[in-house]
Every structure is written in C-alpha cells, then in structure tokens.
N, C-alpha and C positions, 0 to 999 in steps of 0.2 A: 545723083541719088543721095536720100539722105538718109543715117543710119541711126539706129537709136538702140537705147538699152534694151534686153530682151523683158516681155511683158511680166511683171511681180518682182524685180530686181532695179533695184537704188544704184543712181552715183549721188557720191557725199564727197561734196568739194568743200575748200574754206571757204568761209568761217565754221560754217556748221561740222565740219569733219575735225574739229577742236573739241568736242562736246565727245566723241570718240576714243579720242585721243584719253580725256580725261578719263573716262570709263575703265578703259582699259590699266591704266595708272592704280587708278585706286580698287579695280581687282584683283590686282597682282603684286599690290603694297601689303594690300592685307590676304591673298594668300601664303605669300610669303612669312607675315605675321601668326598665321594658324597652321605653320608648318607644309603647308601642299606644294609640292613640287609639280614643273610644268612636264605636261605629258604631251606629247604633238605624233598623232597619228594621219593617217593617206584619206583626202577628200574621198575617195574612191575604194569599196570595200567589195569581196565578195557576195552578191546577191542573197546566198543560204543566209550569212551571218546576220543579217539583219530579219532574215524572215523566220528564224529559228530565233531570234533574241527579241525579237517584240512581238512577233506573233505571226501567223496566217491570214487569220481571221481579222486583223485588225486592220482599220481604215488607213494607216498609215503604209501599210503593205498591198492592201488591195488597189489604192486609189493613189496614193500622194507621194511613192518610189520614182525618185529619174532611174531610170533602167537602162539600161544598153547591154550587146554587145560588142566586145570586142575584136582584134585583129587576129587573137586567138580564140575567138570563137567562143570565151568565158561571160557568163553573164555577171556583171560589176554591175552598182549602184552609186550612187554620190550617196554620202552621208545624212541621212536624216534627222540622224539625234550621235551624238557619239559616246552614251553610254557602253552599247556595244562594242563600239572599236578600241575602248580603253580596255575592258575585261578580255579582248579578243588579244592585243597587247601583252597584257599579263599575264596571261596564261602559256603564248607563244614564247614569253621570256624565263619561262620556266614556274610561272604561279605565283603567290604573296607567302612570304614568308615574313611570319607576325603581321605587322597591319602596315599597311600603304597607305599612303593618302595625296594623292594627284588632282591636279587643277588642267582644264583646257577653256581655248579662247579659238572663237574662229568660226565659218560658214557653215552653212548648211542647206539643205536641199529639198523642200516638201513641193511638190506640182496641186496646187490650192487656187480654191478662186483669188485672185488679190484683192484684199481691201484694207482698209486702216487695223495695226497693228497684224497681219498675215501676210506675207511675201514670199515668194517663191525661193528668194535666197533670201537668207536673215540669218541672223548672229548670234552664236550664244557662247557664254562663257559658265561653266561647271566646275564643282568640285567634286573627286569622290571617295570614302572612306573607306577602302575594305579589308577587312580580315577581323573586323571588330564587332561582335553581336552585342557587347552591352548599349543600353539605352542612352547611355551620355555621346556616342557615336552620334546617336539620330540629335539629341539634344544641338551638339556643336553646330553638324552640318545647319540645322535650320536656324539659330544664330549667326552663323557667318552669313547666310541670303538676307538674314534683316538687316545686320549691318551692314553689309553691302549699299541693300537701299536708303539707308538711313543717311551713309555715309557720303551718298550722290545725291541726297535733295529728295527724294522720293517723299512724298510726305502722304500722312494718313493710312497707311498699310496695313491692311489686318490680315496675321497669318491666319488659314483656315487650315485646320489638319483633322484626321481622322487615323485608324486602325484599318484594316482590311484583313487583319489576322492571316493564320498559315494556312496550308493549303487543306487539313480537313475542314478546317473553317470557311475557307472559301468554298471547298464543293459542300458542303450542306448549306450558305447563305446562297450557293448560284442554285441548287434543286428548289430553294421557296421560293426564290425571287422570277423564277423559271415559270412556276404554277403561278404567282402576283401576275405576271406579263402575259400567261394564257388567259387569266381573268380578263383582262384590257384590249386583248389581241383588238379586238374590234374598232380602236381608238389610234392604236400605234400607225406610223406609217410603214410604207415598204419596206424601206431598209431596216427598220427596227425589227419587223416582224421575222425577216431575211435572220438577222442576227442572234436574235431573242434563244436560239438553242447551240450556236458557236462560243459565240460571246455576249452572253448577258449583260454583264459590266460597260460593257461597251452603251447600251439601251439608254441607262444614265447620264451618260454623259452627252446623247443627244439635246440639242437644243429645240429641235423641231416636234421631240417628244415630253416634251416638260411637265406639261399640265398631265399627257398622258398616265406619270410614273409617281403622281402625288401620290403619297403614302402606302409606296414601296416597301418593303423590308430594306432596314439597314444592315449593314456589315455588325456592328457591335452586338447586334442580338445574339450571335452567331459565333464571339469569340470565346478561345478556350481559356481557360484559368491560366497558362502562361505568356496568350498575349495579352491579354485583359491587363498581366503585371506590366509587363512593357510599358502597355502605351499608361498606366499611371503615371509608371517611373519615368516617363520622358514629358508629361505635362509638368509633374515634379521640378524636373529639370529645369524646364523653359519659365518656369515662375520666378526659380532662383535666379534664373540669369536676366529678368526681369523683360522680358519677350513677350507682349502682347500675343494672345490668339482666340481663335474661338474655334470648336467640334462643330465642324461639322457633318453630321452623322449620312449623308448624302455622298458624301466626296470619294470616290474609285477614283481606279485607273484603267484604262483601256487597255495598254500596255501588257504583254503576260506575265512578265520579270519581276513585279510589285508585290509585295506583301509583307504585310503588319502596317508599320505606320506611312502615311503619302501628306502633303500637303501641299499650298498654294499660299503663293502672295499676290493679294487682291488690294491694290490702289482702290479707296473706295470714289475717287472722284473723278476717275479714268473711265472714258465709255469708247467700247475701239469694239472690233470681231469678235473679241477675246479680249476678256478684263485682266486675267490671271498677267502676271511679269515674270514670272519663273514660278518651278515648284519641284519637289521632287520627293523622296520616298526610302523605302528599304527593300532592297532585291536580294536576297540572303539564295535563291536558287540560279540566279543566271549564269556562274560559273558553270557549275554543272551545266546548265541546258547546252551548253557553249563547249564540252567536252572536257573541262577543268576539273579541279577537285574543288568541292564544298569549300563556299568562301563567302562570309555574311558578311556584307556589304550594302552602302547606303550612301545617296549624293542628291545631290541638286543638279538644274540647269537653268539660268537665268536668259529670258530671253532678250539683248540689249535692244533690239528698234523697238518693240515695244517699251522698256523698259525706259528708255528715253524722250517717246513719246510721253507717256503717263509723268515725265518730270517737268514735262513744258519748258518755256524759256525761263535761261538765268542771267544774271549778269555777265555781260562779253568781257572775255579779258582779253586785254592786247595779244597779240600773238606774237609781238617783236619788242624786247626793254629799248632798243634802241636804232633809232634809222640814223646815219652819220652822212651830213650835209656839207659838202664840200663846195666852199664860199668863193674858193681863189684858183683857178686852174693851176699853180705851183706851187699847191700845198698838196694835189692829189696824191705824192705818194705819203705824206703823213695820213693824209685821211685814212687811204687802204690799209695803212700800219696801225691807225687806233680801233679800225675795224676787227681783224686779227687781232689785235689785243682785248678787245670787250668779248671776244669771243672762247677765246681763252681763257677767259675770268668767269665762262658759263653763264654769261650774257649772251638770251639773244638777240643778233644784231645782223640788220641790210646794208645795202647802200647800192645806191644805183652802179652798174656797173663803167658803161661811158660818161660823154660828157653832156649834161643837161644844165638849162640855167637852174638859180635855186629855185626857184616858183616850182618851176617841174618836179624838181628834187620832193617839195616840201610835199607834192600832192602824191607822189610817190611812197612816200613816208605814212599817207595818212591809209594810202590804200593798204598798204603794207599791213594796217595794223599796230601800229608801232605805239610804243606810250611815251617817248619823246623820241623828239629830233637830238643829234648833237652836233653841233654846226663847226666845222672846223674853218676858219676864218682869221677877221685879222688880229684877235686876241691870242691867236697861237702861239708866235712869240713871246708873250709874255706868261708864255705856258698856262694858258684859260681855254677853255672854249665856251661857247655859248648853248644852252641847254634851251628846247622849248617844249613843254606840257600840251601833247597835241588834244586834251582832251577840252583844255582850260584855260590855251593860249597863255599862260605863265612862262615867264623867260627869267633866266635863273645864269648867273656865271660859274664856273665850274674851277676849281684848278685840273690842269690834267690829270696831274698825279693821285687824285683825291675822286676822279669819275666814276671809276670802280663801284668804288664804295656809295655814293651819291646815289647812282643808279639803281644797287641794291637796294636801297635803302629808303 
C-alpha cells in the first residue's frame, strides 16, 4: 500500500523548505525589532471559543471547522485562525495590563476545496496589539505586514484598507445594506440569500455574488464622527510612515470581532483562489465576547503558502558554506576535526560520514548544497588545503588557519 499526504496539506522538503526557513527568520527578526513577544498557544481549542469569537453565522464556522470529539466526550476544534486563541490566552492569564503586543507563527486548519493559494493546512504567522485604542496602534500593525513583505521580495503590494466603524455604525450600515440585498434578492445566490439577514457583511465578500452587490452601500456612509477621526488619523499615519495604500470602500470582514479599521495586502501580479497574502483589522470587542474585560485591540495575519507563492522563485542560496572532502584515508581524523571546527566557527558544514572515493564525495558535496568543497589532502601538511567553488569550478588554496575567515568571506 502506498500512503500519501492527506488531501489540501503540503510536504515541503529541501531545497524548497529553505524558502521557509527564511520566512520565518525574517519574521521573527523584525518582530523582535517592533517589540512583539512570541506567544504559542494549543493546535486544538475548545469548539464554543471559536464559534463565539468569529461568529455562528460565519462560513468559517458553518463549513470550514475540523471538529471532533474527544475521549472526554468535549467538542475541540484545530485552530482556524488564532486570533482567538491568543485573546483566550490572555484573558485566562489574568487579562492586559497596559498594552501587550504578541507575535505567533504556525498551522492552521480550514476543511476548503483545495486549490492554488487555499489548503486545508497552511501557515500563518501574526501579530497583535492589544490594550491600545489610539490609531498609531492600527498605523504600526499594518506597517510591520508591509515590511514584512517588502522585506521577503514580495513586490508590487498595494495595501487596501477601509473603516467599518463601531457597532451603532455597523447596525445601521447592516439595516441599509439589508434592504440594497432585498432589492437584488432576485440576482443573489442561495447562500447569499440564506445569509443576507445573519450576516450581511458576509454577501460582500462572496465572489460568486459580485456583480450581484454593485453599488451596494458602503461602511463609510454610515460612520460616526469618532471613527470617521480614527480612520483619518491612521491614513495620516501610514503617509508619514510612507506606506502605500488605497480605500477601499467595499472591504468587510466576515468575521464578527472587526470593527473600525480592516485591511488587506493584495500582490497585484498574484492570481491564486485568493489574491489577498494576509490582512487584518481592529477588534476593540472580542475580549469581552470571550468573557474578558474591555480591551481595544488590533493585529494582522499573514498567510505564508500563499505569501510565498505570490513571491515566486529567488536566487537559491547554498544551504551548506562548506562540504570537507577527504582525499587520503589517514588524514580522516583531521578531516572530521576541521569539520567540528568550521562548525564551531557557525559555518555550515557536511562531509560524508564513511569511506567514499572523492568523485563520490565531490557529488555529495554538490547534492548537499554546498558552495565549496574543502578538500583535505596532501597540502595538509603543509597546513593548506585545497578549496573548490562548486558553482564555478574555481580552485583556490587555503592556509588552514586562515579557512575560517576565507569562507566567511
């Protein structure tokens, strides 16, 4: 029998699980740089917590939950999104006192048709700010997702962001928007129609209803005079910090935790399921829905296979400084001694383990990865060894004591 991955879930071997690797580096270089401390919460949450933190009514809940019971008879979920799990977190740690700001990396679980950029398991890594209602909060967070992708190659990015204001602002834009969608009923499909008095917001974000919901009411018709200030003072912001964006005046969230400002980063040269690479928003009510006390808060989530997709291929970097090629059967234990030594030195470095001729060795070297050989041979007494450039065939003599350095460099 032969067994295979389960259907909408990736193996990512090398080379390609270098491209990973790097991701991950350089979101945790500049977390670390904007203050966010890592936060690691359980693949696996209580069922209510996510369906009282994103909604009922919402497709994410209705349709796209791995669900189970357990041995105790509890119904658990895999993580969908883990917004909720970090507020859930929080709260259970006794709450925020003054502002927190937490970063997570890691899997997740939506049951989704699979196609290019949508997988049943996929990766996100997030930040999130909470206990801070001013608007340089929202400002940061969606600066630190453009640099993020600026920072990995992503090219061409245009943030889209919007308002969605507070919640009297949302029930009077969902009463018009309510009667716009009884106007069209006749156009919408099922599930919109199904939705259209749960969750309206939801209608929008259909794709299959698009044409249907042209010249809908927007959210900004509809905001109040203090989020109206907000979302000024946080375009304000992203100008100074010199952030490309564009409004646009369309953009919900499906999601029930949202409100005032949400956005998205759209690669404009990215054509996948789903164009967006991450996006996120300000949820100033989810502590509370979640039992907490009142905590105005706001984060991103970037989603990596997508995000990595949309960057295409880059230049491969070696994945080893060095492969150490032992020329003379009675010089192996020098070899395995300059092996441990280059490694030491935060070089990295292979070498075949038994005995191989060098031919073998050298093709070993090149599978590896490697960006030279370093050949231990009969220069070794004279404290040299021979160096070769496996990209460019360059041979190069080395003194030992000076390889270190050469390698880096």
């Amino acid at each position: 029998m032969t067994y295979r991955a389960p259907k909408g879930t990736d193996d990512i071997l090398p080379p390609d699980s270098a491209d990973w690797l790097e991701a991950e580096r350089v979101f945790f270089d500049l977390a670390e740089r904007y203050g966010y401390g890592l936060v690691l919460t359980p693949l696996f949450e209580s069922t209510e917590l996510f369906s009282r933190g994103i909604g009922e009514d919402t497709e994410v809940v209705e349709k796209q939950m791995y669900t189970f019971t357990d041995k105790g008879g509890r119904s658990v979920t895999l993580r969908p999104e883990a917004t909720a799990s970090v507020v859930r977190a929080l709260i259970q740690s006794g709450g925020v006192i003054g502002t927190f700001k937490g970063c997570y990396w890691g899997p997740m679980f939506r049951y989704e048709r699979p196609q290019k950029g949508r997988r049943r398991q996929f990766s996100q890594a997030g930040i999130e700010y909470l206990g801070e209602e001013a608007p340089g909060a929202d400002v940061e967070v969606i600066e630190f997702g453009y640099r993020y992708l600026e920072t990995l190659g992503v090219r061409d990015v245009e943030v889209q962001i919007n308002s969605i204001g507070d919640g009297a602002d949302r029930a009077a834009y969902r009463a018009d928007l309510i009667a716009f969608l009884e106007s069209r009923k006749s156009d919408l499909t099922d599930d919109a129609v199904r939705r259209m008095y749960e969750n309206p917001l939801r209608v929008l974000d259909s794709k299959a209803d698009a044409e249907a919901v042209v010249g809908a009411p927007t959210p900004a018709e509809f905001l109040s005079p203090a989020a109206a200030d907000h979302f000024s003072a946080v375009r304000d912001g992203l100008d100074a910090a010199g952030i490309p964006y564009r409004i646009s005046p369309t953009l919900v969230r499906g999601l029930d935790y949202y409100n005032r400002t949400v956005w998205e980063y759209v690669p404009l040269g990215f054509e996948a399921a789903q164009s967006s690479v991450g996006g996120g928003g300000r949820y100033d009510l989810l502590f509370e829905m979640l039992g907490g006390k009142p905590t105005p808060s706001v984060g991103l989530a970037m989603g990596l296979d997508r995000m990595l997709l949309a960057r295409g291929q880059t230049e491969t970097r070696p994945r080893l400084d060095a492969f150490v090629v032992n020329a003379d059967a009675e010089r192996a234990p020098d070899a395995r001694a300059l092996v441990r030594r280059l490694r030491a030195a935060g070089l990295r470095t292979d070498a075949v383990a038994g005995t191989r001729s060098v031919k073998a060795q050298f093709k070993a070297a090149d599978r590896a990865g490697a960006a030279y050989a370093v050949v231990v041979g009969e220069e070794w007494d004279e404290g040299r060894v021979a160096t070769r450039d496996l990209a460019t065939g360059v041979q190069t003599v080395v003194a030992v004591k000076e390889i270190e350095t050469w390698l880096k460099g």
